[in-house]
N, C-alpha and C positions, 0 to 999 in steps of 0.2 A: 254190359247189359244194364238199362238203366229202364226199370221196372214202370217208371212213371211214363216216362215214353213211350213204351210201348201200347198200356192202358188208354193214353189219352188221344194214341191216333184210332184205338179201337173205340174209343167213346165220339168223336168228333168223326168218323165217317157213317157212325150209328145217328148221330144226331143230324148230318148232310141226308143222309135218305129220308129221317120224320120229319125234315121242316115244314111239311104242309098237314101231317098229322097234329104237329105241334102248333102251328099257326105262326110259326117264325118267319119273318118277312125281314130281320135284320139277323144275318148272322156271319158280317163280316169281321168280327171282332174273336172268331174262335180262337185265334191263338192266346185269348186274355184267360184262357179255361185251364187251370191248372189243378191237378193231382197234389197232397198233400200226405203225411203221416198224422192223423188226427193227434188231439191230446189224449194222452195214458188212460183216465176214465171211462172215454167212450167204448171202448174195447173193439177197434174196428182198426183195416187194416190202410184203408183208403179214405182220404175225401175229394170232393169235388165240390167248385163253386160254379159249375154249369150254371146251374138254375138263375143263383145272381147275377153272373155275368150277363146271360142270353136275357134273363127278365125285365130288365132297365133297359137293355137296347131296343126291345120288344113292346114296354110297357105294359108287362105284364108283372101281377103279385110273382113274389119267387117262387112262395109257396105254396101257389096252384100250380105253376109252374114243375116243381120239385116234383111233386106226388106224378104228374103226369110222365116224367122222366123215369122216376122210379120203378115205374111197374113197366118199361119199354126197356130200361136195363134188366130188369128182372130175365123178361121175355127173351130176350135176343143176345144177352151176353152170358154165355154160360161161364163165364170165368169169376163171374159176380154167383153167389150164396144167397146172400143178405146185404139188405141196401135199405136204411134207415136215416129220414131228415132230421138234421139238428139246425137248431138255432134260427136264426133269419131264413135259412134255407139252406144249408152244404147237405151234401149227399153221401153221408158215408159207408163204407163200402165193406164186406167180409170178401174175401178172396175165397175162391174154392179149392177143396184138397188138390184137385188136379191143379188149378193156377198156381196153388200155391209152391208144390210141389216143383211143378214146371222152373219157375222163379230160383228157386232154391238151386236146382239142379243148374240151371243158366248162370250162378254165382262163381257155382263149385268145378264149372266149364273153363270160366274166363277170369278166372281167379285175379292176375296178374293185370288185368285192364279195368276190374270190376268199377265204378263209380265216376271212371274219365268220362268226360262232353267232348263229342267230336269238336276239333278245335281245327284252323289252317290260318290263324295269324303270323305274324312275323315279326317279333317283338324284341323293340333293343332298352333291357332292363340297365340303367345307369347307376350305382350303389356303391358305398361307401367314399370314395371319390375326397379320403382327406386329404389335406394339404403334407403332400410328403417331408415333412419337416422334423416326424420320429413316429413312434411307435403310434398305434390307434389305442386311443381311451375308450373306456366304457360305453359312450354314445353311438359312437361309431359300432361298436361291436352288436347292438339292437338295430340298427340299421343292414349292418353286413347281412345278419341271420335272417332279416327281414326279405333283402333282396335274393337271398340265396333260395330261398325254401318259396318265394314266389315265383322265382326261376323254373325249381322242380313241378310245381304246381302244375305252371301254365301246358311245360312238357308234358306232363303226365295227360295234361287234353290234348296232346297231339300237336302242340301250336310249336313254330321254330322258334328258339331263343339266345337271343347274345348276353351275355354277362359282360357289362363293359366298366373300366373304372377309369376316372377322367383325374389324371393327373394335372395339379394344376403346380406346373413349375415352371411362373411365370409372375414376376411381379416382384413387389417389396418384400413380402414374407420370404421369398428364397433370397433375397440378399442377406436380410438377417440372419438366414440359418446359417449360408454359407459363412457370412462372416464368425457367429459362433461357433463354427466347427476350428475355423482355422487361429480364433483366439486360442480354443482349447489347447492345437497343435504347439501353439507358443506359452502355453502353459507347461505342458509336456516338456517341450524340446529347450524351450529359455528357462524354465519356473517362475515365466510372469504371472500375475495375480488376474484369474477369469474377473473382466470387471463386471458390476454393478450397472449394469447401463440397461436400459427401457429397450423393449423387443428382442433381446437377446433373449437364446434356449438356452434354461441353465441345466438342465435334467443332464443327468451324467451318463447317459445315452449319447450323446456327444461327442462325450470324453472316451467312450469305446467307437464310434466312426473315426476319429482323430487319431487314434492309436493303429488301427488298421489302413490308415492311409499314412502313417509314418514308415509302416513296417514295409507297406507293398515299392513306397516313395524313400529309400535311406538315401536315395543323392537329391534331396530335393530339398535345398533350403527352408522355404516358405516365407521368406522374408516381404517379399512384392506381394501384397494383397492385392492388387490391381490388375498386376499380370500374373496370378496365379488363380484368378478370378472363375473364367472358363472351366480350366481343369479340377480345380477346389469342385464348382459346381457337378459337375458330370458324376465325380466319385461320390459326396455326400450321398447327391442324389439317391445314387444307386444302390450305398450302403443303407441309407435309412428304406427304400421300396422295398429295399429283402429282409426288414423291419419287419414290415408292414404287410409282406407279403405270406411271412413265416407265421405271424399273428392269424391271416386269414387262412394258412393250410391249419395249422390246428384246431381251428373252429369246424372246420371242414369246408371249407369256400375255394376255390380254383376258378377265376375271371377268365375268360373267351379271350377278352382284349383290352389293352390299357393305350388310352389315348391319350397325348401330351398337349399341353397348352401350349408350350414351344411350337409346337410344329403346327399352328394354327397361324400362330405370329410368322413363321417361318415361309409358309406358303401363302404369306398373305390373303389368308378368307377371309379377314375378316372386312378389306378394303369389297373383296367380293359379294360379300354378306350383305354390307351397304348398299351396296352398287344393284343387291338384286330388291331390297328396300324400297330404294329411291324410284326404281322403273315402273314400280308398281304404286306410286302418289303417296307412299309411306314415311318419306324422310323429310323433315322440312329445315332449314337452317332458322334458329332464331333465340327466344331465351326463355329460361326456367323460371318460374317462380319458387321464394326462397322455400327451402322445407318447411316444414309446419316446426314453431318452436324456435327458429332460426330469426333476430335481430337481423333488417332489414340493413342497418348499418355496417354486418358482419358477412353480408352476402354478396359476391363478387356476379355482377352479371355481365356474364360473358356471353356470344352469341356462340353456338357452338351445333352441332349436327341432335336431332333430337328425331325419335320413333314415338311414332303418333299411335303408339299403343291402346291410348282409353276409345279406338275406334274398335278394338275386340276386346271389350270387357274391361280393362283394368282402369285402376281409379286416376293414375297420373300420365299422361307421356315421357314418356322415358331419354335421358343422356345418354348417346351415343360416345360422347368428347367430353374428357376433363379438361380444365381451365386452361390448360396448357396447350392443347389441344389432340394429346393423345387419348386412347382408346381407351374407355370405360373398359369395366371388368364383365360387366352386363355386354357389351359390344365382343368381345371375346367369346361369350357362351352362347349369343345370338352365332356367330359363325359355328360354333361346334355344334348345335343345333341344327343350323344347316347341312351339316356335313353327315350328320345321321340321316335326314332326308333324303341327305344324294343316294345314300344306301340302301334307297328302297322300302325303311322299314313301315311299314303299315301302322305301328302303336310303340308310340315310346312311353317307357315310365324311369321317373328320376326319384328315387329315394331319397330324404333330403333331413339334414337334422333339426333340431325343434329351434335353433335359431334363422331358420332362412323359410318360415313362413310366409314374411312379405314378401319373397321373391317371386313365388309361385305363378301370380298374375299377369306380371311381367314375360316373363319367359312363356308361359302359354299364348301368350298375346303376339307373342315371337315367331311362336310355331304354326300359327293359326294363319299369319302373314306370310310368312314362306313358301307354306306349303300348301296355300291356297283353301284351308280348310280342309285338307285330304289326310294329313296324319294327323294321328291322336295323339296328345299329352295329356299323360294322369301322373298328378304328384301327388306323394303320399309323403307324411310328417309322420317319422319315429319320435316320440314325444321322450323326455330325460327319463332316464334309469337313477333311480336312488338305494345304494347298495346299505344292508344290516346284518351286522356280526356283534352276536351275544347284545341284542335289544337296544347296540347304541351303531351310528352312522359308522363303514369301514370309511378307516384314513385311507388318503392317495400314497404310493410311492416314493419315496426319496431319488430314486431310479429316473422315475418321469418326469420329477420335476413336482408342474401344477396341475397334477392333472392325477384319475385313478385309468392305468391301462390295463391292454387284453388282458396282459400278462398274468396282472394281477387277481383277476376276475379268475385264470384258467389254472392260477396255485393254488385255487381254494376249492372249485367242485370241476369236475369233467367237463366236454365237448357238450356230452348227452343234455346235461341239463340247465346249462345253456343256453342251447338251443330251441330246449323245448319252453322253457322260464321265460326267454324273451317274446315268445311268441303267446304268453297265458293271459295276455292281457290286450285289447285295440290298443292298436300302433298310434293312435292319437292320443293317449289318456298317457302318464307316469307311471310309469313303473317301480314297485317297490319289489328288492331282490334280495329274499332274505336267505342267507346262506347257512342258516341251524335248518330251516324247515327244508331245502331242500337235502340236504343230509340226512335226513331220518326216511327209515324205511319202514311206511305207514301212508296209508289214505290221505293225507295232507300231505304227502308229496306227490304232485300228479305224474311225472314221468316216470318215477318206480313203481306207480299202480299200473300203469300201463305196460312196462316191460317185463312186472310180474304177473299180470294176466298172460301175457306169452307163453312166458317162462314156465308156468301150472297149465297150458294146453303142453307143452311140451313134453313137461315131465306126466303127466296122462298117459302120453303115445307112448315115452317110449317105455312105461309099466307093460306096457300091453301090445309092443313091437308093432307099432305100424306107424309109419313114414308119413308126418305133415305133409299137406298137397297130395298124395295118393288118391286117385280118382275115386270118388264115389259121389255114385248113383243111385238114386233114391224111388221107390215108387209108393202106388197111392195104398197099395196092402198093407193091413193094419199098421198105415202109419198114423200115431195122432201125436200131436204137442200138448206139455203142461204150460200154465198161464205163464209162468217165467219163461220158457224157449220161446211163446207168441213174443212176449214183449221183447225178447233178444233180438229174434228176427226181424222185425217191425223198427227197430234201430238200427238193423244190417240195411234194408230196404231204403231204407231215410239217407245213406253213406252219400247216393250220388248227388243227392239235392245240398249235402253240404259242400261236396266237390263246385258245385253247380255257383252256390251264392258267394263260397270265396273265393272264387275266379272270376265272377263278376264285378264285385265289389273290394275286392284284395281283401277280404275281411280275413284274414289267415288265424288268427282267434279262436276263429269257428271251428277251426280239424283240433285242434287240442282241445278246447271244452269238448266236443264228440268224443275223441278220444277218450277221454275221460271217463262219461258217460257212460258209454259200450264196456269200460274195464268194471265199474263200479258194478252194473247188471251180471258182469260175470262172475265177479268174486263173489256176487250174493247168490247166483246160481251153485257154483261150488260150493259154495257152507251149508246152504239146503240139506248138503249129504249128512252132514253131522244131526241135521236135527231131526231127519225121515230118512229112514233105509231107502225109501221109494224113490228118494233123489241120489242113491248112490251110482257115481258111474262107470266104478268096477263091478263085476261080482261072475267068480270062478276065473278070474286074470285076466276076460274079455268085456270090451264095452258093452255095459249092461242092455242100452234099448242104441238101434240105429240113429235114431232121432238126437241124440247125445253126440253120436259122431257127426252129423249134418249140423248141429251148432258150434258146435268147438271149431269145429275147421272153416264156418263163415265166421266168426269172430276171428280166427286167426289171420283170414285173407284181409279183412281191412287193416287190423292193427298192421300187418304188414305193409299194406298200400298209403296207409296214413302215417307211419313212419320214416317212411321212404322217403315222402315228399319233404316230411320236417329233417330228413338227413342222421334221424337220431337210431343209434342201432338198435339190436331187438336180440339179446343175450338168452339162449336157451335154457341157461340155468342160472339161477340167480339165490 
C-alpha cells in the first residue's frame, strides 16, 4: 500500500474533471504532480505541488492557482480535513480520521509488502568480482554489502534478480598467483627460501592453499612448473574462491552465478564480440594516440583493432589489441558484456571499487553499442573504507599480506554491523569505520538503536501476551493520536517514498538514515512514559489506549521490512 499513490490518482482524476473550472488548457504534465511528507513544523500530513506544477504549464500565478484547488479539494475529497497553502504555493494536506484510519489499517493488512513499488525488471547485479588471487579485503567487503542489499531491494519491488560474480582467471595476475602458490609448495616440501621477487602473493594464505594441495597431491612432485601449470592453476583457483566464498557466506551474501573469464576466452566471444562491433561501423583498424603524460619517444604506435567509443559519450576510443596483438583486458569485459545481453537482461548494474572510476565510460559505451541502446548500464563506485581502533588507523594482517581483509574486519564486530556501517554512508563518499563506536550500546550506534527499538516493541508484547503481527483493526470510535504518534505515523507513511528513491537512484543511504530516524521518534515516544503517566503504555497488564498498539506494530513492520532488505537481523531481546 503506498499511500501517496493512492491520494495522487484521487487528486489528478479530481483535477481531469475541473480542467475547464480551473481554466487548464495544459495538463499534460500531471505525472510531474507529486505527494510529499511536509517538513515537521508544518504539522500536516500531505503535500502537493499541483498548483506549481499545473500553474507554469498554464501561466497562471500558483497561488491564485492553490486557493482555487484548495477549496475543490476541500469540496470533493472527503479524505482531505484541512488543506492549507504554504510557501510559493504547495498544498498541504490533514488527512481525515476516516483516511487516516483507512491508511493505518492498509499497513497493518500488508504488513510484509508495506512500502515495495510495483517493479517487473530483470536485473543482472555484477559485485564484488575480485581477482580470485586470496582472500577479499576490506574494499571489496563495502562493495559486496552494497551489491547484496541492493539485490534485496530491487526484489523486495518485485523486480527479478541475478547476483552474478565475474571471476577474472585470466591473465598475468593468475600466473603470478599460481606461480606463488607453488613457490610456497617448494618451500614446504624442499625448505627453499619464498623469494623476494615483484608480483609475487606473499600473505601466508598461500602457504595454507600450498599445504592443502600437498596433502590432497602426496605423489606429486612439483618439480615441472610448466607442466604442472594447468593443474597448479584449477586447485589454487579453487582453494582461494572457497576463500572468498566463505568470506561472502559470513557477511551473509550467496551469488546466483559466478562467471569465468576463462571460458570467455574459451568460447571465443570475444572474436564474436568484435565481429558484432565491426557489423555495426564500430571497429576501425588504425592508431592510438599516446596517453596523456606518456613521452612521445616511449610510445610504440602500433596499428591495432580500436572501438570508436567517444561515438556514446566517452572521452577516448578505446584498444581493443595490445601491441602484440592480443586482446585487451577491456575487449575481454566488452564480450562478457555481451554475454549478459544475450541473456535478455533488461538493466545491468556493475559495482565497481573506487579505483576503476575511468572505467565506467568505456564500458557503458560498450553496452550502449551492443545492445543497440536497449539495455541499461548503471555503475555505481564504493568509495575506500578507512578503518579506526582506539582513535588510531587499525593495521592490516600479517595473514593477508598487504592488504586489511574480511576476516579481519569480522574478528572484531558482527555480520549485523557491518553491514548496516557499510551502508551509513553514499557509496560514493569514504568511509570512516570506527570500531569503539559501533560496540557501544547507545544512540551513536545506529544499528543497535534500531534493533533495540525492536527489541522494546517486543518485550512490550510479550508483558502483555500478545503476538507481533496479530491482526488488528482499528476504527474511527474514540480513536485520536498524541503529537508524537502524528509524527510517528507521518514517518511510517513517508517508508514507501524512501523505498521509492533508493531504488531509483541506488541511494541505499537513505533506509538506514530512515531507519534511524523511525528508531530515534520511538525511543523518545517510550521515555515520554517516564516523564507523563498519560504516556504510559501499560497500565492493569494491558495496552493502555489501542492507539499505542496501532503504533508499535507499524513501527515494527517497517523496522522489519527495512531490515530485511539490509540483510541485518532483528533480535527479540537484547
Amino acid at each position: 500500500m503506498n499511500i501517496f499513490e493512492f491520494h495522487l490518482s484521487e487528486i489528478r482524476t479530481l483535477i481531469l474533471s475541473k480542467k475547464d473550472i480551473l481554466k487548464l488548457n495544459q495538463i499534460d504534465n500531471l505525472s510531474d504532480i507529486n505527494l510529499e511528507v511536509p517538513p515537521e513544523q508544518f504539522n500536516f500530513d500531505l503535500s502537493c505541488n499541483i498548483a506549481m506544477v499545473l500553474g507554469k504549464a498554464n501561466k497562471i500565478n500558483p497561488k491564485d492557482l492553490a486557493k482555487k484547488i484548495k477549496e475543490i479539494f476541500l469540496k470533493k475529497i472527503s479524505n482531505f480535513s484541512e488543506v492549507k497553502i504554504a510557501g510559493p504555493g504547495f498544498l498541504n494536506i490533514k488527512l481525515s480520521k476516516k483516511a487516516l484510519i483507512n491508511n493505518i489499517n492498509s499497513i497493518l493488512e500488508n504488513n510484509k509488502t508495506y512500502g515495495s513499488n510495483k517493479g517487473s525488471e530483470n536485473y543482472n547485479i555484477e559485485f564484488v568480482s575480485a581477482n580470485p588471487t586470496g582472500p577479499m579485503h576490506v574494499g571489496h567487503c563495502r562493495g559486496a554489502i552494497f551489491g547484496d542489499v541492493l539485490s534485496n531491494l530491487l526484489k523486495f519491488n518485485g523486480n527479478k534478480v541475478t547476483k552474478e560474480y565475474y571471476i577474472n582467471d585470466y591473465g598475468n595476475q593468475i600466473k603470478n598467483f599460481v606461480e606463488s602458490v607453488y613457490l610456497r609448495i617448494h618451500e614446504i616440501k624442499y625448505k627453499k627460501n619464498f623469494p623476494k621477487k615483484e608480483n609475487l602473493y606473499p600473505g601466508l594464505y598461500i602457504k595454507d592453499i600450498a599445504k592443502k594441495i600437498i596433502d590432497e597431491e602426496k605423489k606429486n612432485n612439483f618439480e615441472d612448473f610448466k607442466k604442472n601449470f594447468d593443474f597448479l592453476k584449477e586447485k589454487s583457483l579453487a582453494a582461494s574462491m572457497d576463500l572468498i566464498k566463505n568470506d561472502l557466506k559470513q557477511l551473509g551474501i550467496m551469488h546466483d552465478n559466478f562467471f569465468s573469464e576463462t571460458e570467455i576466452v574459451k568460447k571465443d566471444l570475444v572474436n564474436k564480440a568484435v565481429h558484432n562491433l565491426k557489423e555495426k561501423n564500430y571497429v576501425v583498424e588504425g592508431y592510438l594516440q599516446p596517453p596523456k603524460g606518456e613521452l612521445n619517444e616511449n610510445w610504440k604506435k602500433t596499428k591495432r583493432l580500436i572501438f570508436k567509443s567517444t561515438l556514446f559519450g566517452d572521452d577516448n576510443d578505446r584498444a581493443l589489441q595490445k601491441d602484440d596483438g592480443s586482446w585487451t583486458y577491456f575487449a575481454n569485459d566488452v564480450a562478457y558484456h555481451m554475454d549478459k545481453i544475450s541473456r535478455k537482461y533488461t538493466n545491468l548494474v556493475n559495482i565497481l571499487g573506487a579505483d576503476h572510476t575511468g572505467y565506467i565510460k568505456r564500458i557503458t559505451a560498450a553496452v550502449s553499442a551492443l545492445s543497440k541502446n536497449k539495455t541499461k548500464l548503471n555503475c555505481k563506485v564504493c568509495q575506500l573504507v578507512k578503518l579506526y581502533k582506539n582513535g588510531e588507523p587499525f593495521k592490516m594482517s600479517k595473514r593477508a599480506g598487504d592488504f586489511i581483509s574480511a576476516q579481519d574486519l569480522l574478528n572484531e564486530v558482527n555480520k549485523d554491523s557491518i553491514r548496516f556501517m557499510m551502508l551509513n554512508r553514499s557509496n560514493d563518499v569514504e568511509l570512516d569505520f570506527d570500531f569503539d563506536k559501533i560496540k557501544i550500546k547507545s544512540k551513536d550506534n545506529p544499528v543497535f538503536y534500531v534493533q533495540y527499538a525492536y527489541a522494546r516493541i517486543n518485550s512490550l508484547l510479550r508483558t502483555v501476551d500478545i503476538k507481533l503481527g496479530k491482526k488488528i483493526l482499528i476504527d474511527e470510535k474514540n480513536f485520536e493520536l498524541y503529537e508524537i504518534e502524528k509524527k510517528i505515523i507521518r514517518k511510517i507513511f513517508e517508508w514507501p517514498k524512501i523505498i521509492e528513491s533508493s531504488s531509483r537512484k541506488f541511494d541505499l543511504h537513505k533506509i538506514t538514515f530512515y531507519l534511524y530516524e523511525l528508531s530515534t521518534l520511538f525511543h523518545s515516544y517510550w521515555s515520554k512514559g517516564n516523564e507523563d503517566k498519560n504516556f504510559k503504555f501499560i497500565e492493569n497488564s494491558e495496552i493502555k489506549r489501542k492507539e499505542i498498539l496501532a503504533v508499535i506494530n507499524l513501527v515494527a513492520i517497517v523496522i522489519q521490512n527495512g531490515m530485511h532488505i539490509l540483510g541485518v537481523s532483528l533480535p527479540e531481546k537484547m
